[in-house]
N, C-alpha and C positions, 0 to 999 in steps of 0.2 A: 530363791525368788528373784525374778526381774527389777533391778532397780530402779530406772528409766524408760522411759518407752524409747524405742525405738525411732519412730517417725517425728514426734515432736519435741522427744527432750524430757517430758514431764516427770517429777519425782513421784516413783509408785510404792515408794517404801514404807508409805502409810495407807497404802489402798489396796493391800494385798494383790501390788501387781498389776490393778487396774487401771488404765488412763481415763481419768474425765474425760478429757477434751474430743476422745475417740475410744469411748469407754465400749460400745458393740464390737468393732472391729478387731480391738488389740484384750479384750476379756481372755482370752484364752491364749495369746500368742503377742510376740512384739519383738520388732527388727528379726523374724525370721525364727525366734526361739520360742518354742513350746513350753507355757506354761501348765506345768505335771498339775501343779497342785488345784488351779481355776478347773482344769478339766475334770478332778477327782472332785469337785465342788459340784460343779456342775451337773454330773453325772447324779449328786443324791438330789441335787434340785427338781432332774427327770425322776428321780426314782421316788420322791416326796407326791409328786402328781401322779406317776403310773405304776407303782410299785407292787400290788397285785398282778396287773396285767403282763408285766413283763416278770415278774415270777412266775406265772403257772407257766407260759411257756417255756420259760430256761428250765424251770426245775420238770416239766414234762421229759423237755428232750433228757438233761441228764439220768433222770431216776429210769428211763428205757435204755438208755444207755450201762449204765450202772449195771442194770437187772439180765440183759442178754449178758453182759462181762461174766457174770457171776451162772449165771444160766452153764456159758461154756467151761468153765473150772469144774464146776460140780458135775457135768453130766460127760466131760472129759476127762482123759489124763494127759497131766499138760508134758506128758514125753512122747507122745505120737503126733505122727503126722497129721492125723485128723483133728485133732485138738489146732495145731499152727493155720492149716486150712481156714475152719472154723472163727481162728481169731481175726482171722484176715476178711474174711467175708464179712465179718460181722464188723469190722471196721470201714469198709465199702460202701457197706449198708446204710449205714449211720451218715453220709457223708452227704447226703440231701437235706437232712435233716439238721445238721450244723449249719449249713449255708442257708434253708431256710429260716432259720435261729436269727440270722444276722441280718438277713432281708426283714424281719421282724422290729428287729431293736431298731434299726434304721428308719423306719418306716416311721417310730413312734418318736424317735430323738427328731424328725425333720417335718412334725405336727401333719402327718399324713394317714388317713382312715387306714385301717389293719385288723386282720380276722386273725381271729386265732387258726384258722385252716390254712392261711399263710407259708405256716413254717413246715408245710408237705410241699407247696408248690413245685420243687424239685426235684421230686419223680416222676414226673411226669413232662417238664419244661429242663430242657438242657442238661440233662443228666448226665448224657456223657461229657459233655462239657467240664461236670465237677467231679467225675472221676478222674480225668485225665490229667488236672489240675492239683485234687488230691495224690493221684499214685505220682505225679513228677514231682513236686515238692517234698513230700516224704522219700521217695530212690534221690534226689541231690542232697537233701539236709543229712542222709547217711552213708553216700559217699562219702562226704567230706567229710563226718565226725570219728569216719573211720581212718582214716587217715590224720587226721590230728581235733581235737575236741575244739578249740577255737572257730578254726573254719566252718566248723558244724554248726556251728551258734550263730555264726556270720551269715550263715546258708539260710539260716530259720528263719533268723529276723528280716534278710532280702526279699524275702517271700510269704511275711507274714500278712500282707495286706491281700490278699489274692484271692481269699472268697468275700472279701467285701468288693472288691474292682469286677469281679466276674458276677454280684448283684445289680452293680450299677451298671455293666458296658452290655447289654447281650447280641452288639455286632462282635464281641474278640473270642477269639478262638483261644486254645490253650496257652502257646508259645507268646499270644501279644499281652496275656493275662499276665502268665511269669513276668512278662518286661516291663509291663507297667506299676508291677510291684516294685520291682527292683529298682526302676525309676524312682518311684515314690518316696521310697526307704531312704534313698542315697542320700548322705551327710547325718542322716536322722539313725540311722541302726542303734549307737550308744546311745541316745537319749531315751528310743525305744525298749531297750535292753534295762533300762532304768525304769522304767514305766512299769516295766512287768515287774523287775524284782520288789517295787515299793509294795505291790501286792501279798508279798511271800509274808510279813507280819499276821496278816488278816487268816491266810491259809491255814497259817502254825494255831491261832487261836482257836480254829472251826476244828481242827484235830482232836485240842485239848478240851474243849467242847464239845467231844462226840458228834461233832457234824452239826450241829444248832445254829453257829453262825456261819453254815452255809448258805443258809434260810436268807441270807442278807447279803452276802459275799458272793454268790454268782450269778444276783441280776446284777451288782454293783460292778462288777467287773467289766461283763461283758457289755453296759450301758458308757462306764468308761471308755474300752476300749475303741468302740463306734464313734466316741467323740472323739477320741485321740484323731482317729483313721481320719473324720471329717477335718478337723482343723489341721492335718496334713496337707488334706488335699488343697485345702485353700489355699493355703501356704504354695502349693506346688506352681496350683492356676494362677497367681499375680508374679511368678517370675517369667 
């Protein structure tokens, strides 16, 4: 936890972090450091006021997702070509459909009207846009982890911001998409990398739970994650 703020000094060691004196501003972040745990706060506070709403979406997209995986196992055999085909298309497929996911949750973390038809808007608006963003991120994050597992992680997290900046910018094309992740990311990767692993407890429970506290764990995530991304950017815009 942040002990002082950054800009004035103030001891946050009793406020979970938060400065009175600039208590909107530095709630989530101070002297440039991302506070994990206000954001993971934060994120139930969205999900305390929109918590259906941003379930039936998330859990939409995953349980069709889920359900084509499972479609292609059983109705292939995963040692043919057509089977790998298959997987790949149907990972393609789906790739409108996670970016509208996020243009969703954003919409609802930034108190802005949202339809649940939303989370299609990308088949039909820039599509190749987010394939193209899709297939380059995925062919560099496996270049690199082919060549050594570190770099591959370094590679993901560079560019994990990329179909949230490709909701927000729809002047950038693929290549300004990629840089302005990377941008984004720079200094931040480790703390990101940290962000996601704080997650892995939550996962291992929904396992042990036969998937019950997914029911809770993959709006919470993905509501998290949005805020992370936001109070990134903020961070980014006042240097």
């Amino acid at each position: 936890m942040i002990k002082y703020c950054g800009e004035c000094g103030a001891d946050l060691r009793k406020t979970n972090g938060i400065c009175k004196n600039c208590a909107s501003k530095h709630k989530y972040s101070s002297g440039g450091v991302i506070n994990r745990i206000n954001i993971k706060e934060g994120a139930k506070e969205v999900l305390d006021k929109y918590f259906w709403k941003i379930f039936k979406a998330s859990f939409f997209v995953y349980v069709i997702m889920a359900l084509s995986m499972l479609l292609v196992d059983k109705l292939l055999d995963s040692k043919t070509l057509m089977y790998d085909v298959a997987s790949l298309f149907r990972v393609f497929i789906f790739m409108p459909l996670s970016v509208g996911l996020i243009r969703y949750i954003l919409k609802i973390i930034r108190d802005e009207e949202v339809k649940f038809d939303e989370i299609f808007v990308y088949y039909d608006r820039r599509i190749f846009i987010v394939f193209g963003v899709g297939f380059l991120v995925s062919l560099i994050s496996v270049l690199w982890a082919f060549l050594f597992i570190v770099p591959g992680v370094i590679a993901y997290l560079s560019y994990s911001f990329c179909n949230y900046i490709l909701v927000d910018n729809d002047d950038m094309n693929v290549m300004e998409i990629l840089a302005e992740s990377k941008r984004l990311t720079d200094g931040y990767k480790g703390d990101i990398f940290l962000f996601i692993l704080s997650f892995v407890g939550w996962y291992l429970l929904s396992i042990f739970t036969f998937g019950i506290v997914f029911i809770y764990v993959i709006p919470y995530s993905a509501v998290s994650y949005a805020m992370y991304y936001e109070e990134l950017k903020r961070l980014k815009q006042e240097k």
